[in-house]
C-alpha positions in Angstrom: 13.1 -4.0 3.5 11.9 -2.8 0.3 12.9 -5.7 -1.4 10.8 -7.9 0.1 7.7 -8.4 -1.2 4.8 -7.4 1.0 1.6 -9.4 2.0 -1.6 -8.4 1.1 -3.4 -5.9 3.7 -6.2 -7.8 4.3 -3.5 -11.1 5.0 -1.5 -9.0 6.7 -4.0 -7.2 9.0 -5.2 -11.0 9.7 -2.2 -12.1 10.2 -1.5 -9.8 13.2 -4.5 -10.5 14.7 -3.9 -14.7 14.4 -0.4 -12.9 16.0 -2.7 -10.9 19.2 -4.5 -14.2 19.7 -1.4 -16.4 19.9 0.1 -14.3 22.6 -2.9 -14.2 24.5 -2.6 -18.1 25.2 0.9 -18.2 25.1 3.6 -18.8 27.9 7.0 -17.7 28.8 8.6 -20.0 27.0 6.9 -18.9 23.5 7.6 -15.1 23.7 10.9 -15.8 22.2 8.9 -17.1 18.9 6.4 -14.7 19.2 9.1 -12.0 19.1 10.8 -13.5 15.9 7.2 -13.5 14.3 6.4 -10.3 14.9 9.9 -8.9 13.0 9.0 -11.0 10.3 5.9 -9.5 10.1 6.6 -6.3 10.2 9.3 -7.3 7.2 6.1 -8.4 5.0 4.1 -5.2 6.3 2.1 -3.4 2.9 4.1 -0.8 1.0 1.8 1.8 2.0 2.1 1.5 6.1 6.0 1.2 5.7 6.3 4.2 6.5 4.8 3.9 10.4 5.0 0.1 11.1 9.3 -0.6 10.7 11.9 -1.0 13.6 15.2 -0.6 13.4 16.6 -3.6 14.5 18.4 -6.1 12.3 17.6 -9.9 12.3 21.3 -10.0 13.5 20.6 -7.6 16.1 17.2 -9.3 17.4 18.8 -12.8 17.6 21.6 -11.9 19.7 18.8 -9.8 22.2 17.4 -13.0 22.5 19.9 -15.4 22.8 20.9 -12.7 25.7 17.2 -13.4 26.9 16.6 -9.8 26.7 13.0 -9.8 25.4 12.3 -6.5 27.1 14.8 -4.9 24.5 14.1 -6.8 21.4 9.8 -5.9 22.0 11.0 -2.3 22.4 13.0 -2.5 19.4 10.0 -4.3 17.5 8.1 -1.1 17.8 9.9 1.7 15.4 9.3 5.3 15.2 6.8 6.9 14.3 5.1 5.0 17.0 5.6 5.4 20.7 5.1 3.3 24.0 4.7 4.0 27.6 5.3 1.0 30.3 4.0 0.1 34.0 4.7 -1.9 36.4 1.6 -2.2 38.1 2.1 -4.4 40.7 4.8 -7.1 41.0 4.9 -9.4 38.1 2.1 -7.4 36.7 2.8 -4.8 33.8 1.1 -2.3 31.2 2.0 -1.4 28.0 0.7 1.3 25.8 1.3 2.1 22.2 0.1 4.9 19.7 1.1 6.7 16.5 2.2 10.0 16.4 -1.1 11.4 15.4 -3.1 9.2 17.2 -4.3 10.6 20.7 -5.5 7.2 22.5 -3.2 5.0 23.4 -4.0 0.9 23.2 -2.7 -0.7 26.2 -2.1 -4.5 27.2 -1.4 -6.2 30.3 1.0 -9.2 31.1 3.0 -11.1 33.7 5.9 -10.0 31.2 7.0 -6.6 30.0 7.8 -8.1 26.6 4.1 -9.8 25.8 2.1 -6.8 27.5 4.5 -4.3 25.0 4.2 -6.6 22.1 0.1 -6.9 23.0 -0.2 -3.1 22.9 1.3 -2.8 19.4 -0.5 -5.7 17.9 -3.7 -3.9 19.0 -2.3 -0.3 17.9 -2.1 -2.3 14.5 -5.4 -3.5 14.1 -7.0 -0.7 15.1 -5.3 0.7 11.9 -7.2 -1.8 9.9 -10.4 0.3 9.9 -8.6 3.2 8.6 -6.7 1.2 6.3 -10.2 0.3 4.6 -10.8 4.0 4.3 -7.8 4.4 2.6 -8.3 1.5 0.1 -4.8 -0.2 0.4 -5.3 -2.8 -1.8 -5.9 -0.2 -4.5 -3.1 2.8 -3.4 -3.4 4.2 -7.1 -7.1 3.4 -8.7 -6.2 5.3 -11.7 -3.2 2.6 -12.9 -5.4 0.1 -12.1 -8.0 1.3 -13.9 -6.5 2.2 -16.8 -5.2 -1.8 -17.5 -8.4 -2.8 -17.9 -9.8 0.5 -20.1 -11.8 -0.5 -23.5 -8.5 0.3 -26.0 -9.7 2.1 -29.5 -10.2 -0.6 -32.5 -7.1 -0.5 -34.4 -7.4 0.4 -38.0 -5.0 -2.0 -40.3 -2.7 0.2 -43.3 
């Protein structure tokens, strides 16, 4: 993964949100995309939250889950350590999902007729709650003083 070049926070942060939204009108019959989405997403995820947002499955590995129609497993897979997830059933054909970071002590939790969406709902929320602290960590900049530096008044040079 760290060959591929990585999107922009702010487009990525707003690219998981268009991703919340999208689920939220979605049916059945989209989760499969949704799914795929999300892995590629978390593929293009900014060098500095690589180290939280990954999973461990393969493309390989998420195709064949879902070719099995095993959604359940690839949204479970989707969310990689150091995150973590609890799930409900909460009545039939009614479930809860929550997901948080190690550190963080309040879960965010979605609901769905489907195991898969409500899991993959509580992660895309866990993400963009990380958006605020994001801003306080200036990700767009992770090391002012390179940046900086490139654009520093350089001394006159003196001709011999």
């Amino acid at each position: 993964m760290d060959d591929i070049e990585p999107l922009e926070p702010a487009t990525w942060f707003r690219a998981i949100a268009r991703l919340e939204r999208w689920r939220v009108r979605s049916t059945e019959d989209e989760l499969d995309r949704l799914l795929r989405h999300t892995f590629h997403l978390i593929q293009l995820a900014p060098r500095p939250l690589r180290s939280i947002i990954r999973s461990d499955l393969s493309e390989a590995r998420l195709e064949m889950l879902l070719e099995c129609q095993a959604q359940e497993s690839a949204a479970m897979g989707l969310v990689g350590q150091p995150m973590r997830y609890g799930l409900a059933r909460l009545t039939t054909g009614h479930f809860e999902a929550k997901v948080w970071f190690r550190e963080s002590a309040e879960p965010k939790k979605a609901h769905s007729t489907s195991l898969a969406s409500a899991l993959l709902g509580a992660w895309t929320e866990s993400i963009v709650s990380l958006e605020a602290r994001a801003a306080q960590l200036d990700l767009n900049n992770p090391h002012p003083g390179l940046h900086r530096a490139r654009y520093a008044r350089r001394p006159p040079r003196f001709e011999h």
